[in-house]
N, C-alpha and C positions, 0 to 999 in steps of 0.2 A: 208654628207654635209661638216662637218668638212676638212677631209681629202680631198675632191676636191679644197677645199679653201686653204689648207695648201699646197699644191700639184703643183698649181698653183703658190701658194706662193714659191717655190723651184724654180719652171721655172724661174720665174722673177730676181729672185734673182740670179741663174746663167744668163741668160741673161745681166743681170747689170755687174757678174764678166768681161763675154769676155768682152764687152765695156770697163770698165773699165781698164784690162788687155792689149788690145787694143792701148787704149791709152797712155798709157805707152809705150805700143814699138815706138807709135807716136812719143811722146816728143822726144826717145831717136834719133829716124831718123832724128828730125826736130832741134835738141841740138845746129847747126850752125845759127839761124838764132832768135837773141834775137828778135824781136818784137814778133814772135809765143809763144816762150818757154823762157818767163821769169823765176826769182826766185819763185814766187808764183806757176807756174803752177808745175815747180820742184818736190816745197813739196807738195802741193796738190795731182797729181794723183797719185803716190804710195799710199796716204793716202788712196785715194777713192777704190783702189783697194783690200787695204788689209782691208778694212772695210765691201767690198761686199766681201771678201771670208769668214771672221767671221759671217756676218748674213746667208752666203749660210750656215755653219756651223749648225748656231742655228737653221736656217728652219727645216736643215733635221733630228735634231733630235729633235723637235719639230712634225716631223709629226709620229716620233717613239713614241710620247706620253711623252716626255720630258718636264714637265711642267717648270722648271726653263729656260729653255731653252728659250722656247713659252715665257715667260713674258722678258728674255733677247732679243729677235727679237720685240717686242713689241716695248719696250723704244727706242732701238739703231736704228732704222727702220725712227722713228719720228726724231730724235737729226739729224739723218744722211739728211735726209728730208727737215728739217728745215735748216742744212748746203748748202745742195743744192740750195733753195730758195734762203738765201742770195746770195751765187757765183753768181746767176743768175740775178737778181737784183743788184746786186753792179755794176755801171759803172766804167769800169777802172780799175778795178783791177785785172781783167783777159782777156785776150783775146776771141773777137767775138768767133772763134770755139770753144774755150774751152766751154763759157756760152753757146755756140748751145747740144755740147755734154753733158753737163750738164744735161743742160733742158732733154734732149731725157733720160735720167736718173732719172729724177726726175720723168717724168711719169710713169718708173717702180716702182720706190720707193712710191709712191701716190700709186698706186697700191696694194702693200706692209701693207702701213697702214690701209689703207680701209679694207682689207680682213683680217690683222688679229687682228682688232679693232667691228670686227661682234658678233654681241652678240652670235651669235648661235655657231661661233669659239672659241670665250672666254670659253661659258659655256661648250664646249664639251671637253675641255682638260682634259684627264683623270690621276690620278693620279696611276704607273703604280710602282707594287708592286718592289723596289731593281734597280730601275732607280737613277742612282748618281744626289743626288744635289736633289731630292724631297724627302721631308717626308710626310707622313699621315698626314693630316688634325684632331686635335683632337679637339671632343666638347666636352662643359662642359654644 
């Protein structure tokens, strides 16, 4: 169950890079004509881009059983998420296409949250013996 949810969760998440990567070669086509490609859009999609390459990042080793990893796609997944929403919501400060591409992002990212906010995802991360960046769990 885990690894279909995580698996998935890898799809989406590339799926979001090409978009996002996408759209950057957008902007760069479209660089003559300020009402489309203002200063905002600028720094925004590189940003969006190199943020979907770090979560595809933490997906995939996350489904290698990388638990820091798995709790880093967690946090950054929602922050990013929640970035989304506002773009989207905010009147005026980005351009219609932008907030259309957006949103069509955002569904991936919702997406994202959901599946690796599953209790049965959460619980099934395994803590995997000489994986960098986890230790053993010790009880007292």
């Amino acid at each position: 169950m885990k690894n279909d949810h995580l698996n998935t969760v890898v799809k989406l998440l590339a799926a979001f890079l090409v978009i996002s990567v996408s759209t950057v070669v957008a902007v760069v086509l479209m660089r003559h004509n300020p009402a489309l490609v203002t200063t905002a859009v600028w720094i925004r999609t590189p940003l969006v881009a190199a943020s979907a390459a770090v979560l595809l990042l933490f997906a995939r080793r996350a489904v290698a059983g990388h638990r820091a990893s798995f709790r880093r796609l967690r946090i950054i997944s929602m922050v990013v998420l929640a970035a989304i929403i506002a773009v989207v919501a905010w009147p005026g400060a980005f351009p219609v296409w932008l907030r259309v591409e957006q949103a069509i992002c955002g569904v991936f990212m919702l997406s994202v949250v959901v599946r690796t906010n599953l209790r049965a995802v959460r619980s099934s991360i395994e803590i995997r013996p000489g994986a960098i960046g986890d230790r053993p769990v010790t009880r007292r």
